[in-house]
Steps between C-alpha positions, in 0.01 A plus 500: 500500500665633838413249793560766738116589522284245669277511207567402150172621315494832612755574261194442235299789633598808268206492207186550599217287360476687197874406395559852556923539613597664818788761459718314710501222273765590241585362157864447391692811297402522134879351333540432128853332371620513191610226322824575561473500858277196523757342275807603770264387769464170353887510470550585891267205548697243262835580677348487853677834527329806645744769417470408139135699584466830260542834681167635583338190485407449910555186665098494574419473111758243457341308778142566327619404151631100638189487715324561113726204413389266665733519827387526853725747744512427883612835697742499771757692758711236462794527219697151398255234525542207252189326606170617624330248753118578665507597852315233754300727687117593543370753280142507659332598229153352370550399172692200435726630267632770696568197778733312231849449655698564223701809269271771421558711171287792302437509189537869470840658604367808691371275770798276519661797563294627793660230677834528415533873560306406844794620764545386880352844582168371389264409736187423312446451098152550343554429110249393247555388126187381303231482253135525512291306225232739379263424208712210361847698511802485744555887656866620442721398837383813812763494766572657822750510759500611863786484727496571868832580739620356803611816622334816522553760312507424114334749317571317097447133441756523288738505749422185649621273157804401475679330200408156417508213266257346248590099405377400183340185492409248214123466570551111452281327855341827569110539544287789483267652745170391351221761429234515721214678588494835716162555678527882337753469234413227310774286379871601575824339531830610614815473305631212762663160440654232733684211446541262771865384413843662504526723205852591315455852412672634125572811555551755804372900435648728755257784562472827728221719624563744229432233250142478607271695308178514724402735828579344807248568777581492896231342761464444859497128550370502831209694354472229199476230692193619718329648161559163318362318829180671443463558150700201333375640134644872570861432381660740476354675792612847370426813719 
């Protein structure tokens, strides 16, 4: 979850008490593979090699199939690293998990990649990947993403991605946000995981804006910020 906001939970806001799912809260494009192309997937994977990747299979699925392995995938501007270490700062959130001081990963790839396609022209990120735990069943993964400019101006929030990388990481030390219980949702929990040491990632996925298969929306963070002052359970403070 962005840390940009001053407040975590709002990003929990978008069903109503009756489960019911907000519009803005999107599901991930319907994708089937064949075995043929799961099979060269599996073959990319084995030889750590992304251009071994099928044509017309998108980076994003790729990234959705290892997450469905088993592997965790941390998103990132930066190209080249050869070991991921957590950043000792504050993260002022409530919960103590989000406090950890450590490497944070997603177990889905669309929201690792929020981060890596997340350009210096970004001021402000409002993202959101979870479930919702509704008469004994796990919800499919609803996501959203919100991006607000430094610069006046930007009519697409496309244009305010830029190309990025997603590390693959063994999920070996990792922990998972627990569950826990929404005051109108119920129980949810975010596909988030941290691991307080310095993690060795496998593999590194180069990916651009195009490869991203969801609606990017624009906001005014000045206006977020007072809306989420007031109304901490409003996220995402939509017109």
């Amino acid at each position: 979850m962005d840390l940009s906001s001053p407040v975590c939970l709002g990003y929990f806001a978008g069903l109503g008490y009756a489960g019911r799912m907000r519009p803005w809260m999107l599901s991930a494009p319907f994708a089937e593979l064949s075995k043929a192309a799961e099979q060269a997937l599996a073959a990319a994977w084995a030889a750590r090699d992304v251009s071994l990747l099928p044509q017309g299979v998108p980076h994003w699925l790729f990234l959705q199939w290892l997450a469905g392995q088993g592997y965790l995938l941390h998103g990132s501007q930066k190209g080249g690293l050869t070991v991921l270490i957590g950043q000792p700062k504050r993260y002022h959130q409530p919960d103590e998990f989000s406090n950890t001081i450590g490497v944070y990963a997603a177990s889905d790839g669309l929201w690792a990649m929020m981060y890596a396609l997340r350009g210096p022209a970004v001021r402000q990120q409002n993202d959101m990947a979870l479930r919702v735990r509704r008469e004994g069943q796990w919800s499919e993964m609803r996501y959203f993403l919100s991006v607000a400019p430094r610069v006046p101006g930007v009519t697409d929030g496309r244009d305010l991605l830029a190309p990025g990388f997603v590390y693959v990481l063994d999920g070996t030390g990792f922990s998972p946000s627990p569950p826990y219980q929404h005051g109108g949702l119920g129980c949810v929990q975010e596909a988030h995981w941290v691991n307080p040491n310095p993690v060795t990632p496998l593999l590194c996925v180069p990916v651009t804006p195009a490869d991203f298969p969801l609606p990017v929306r624009l906001h005014d963070a000045a206006r977020v910020d007072a809306l989420s002052a007031s109304d901490p359970w409003g996220f995402p403070w939509l017109e």
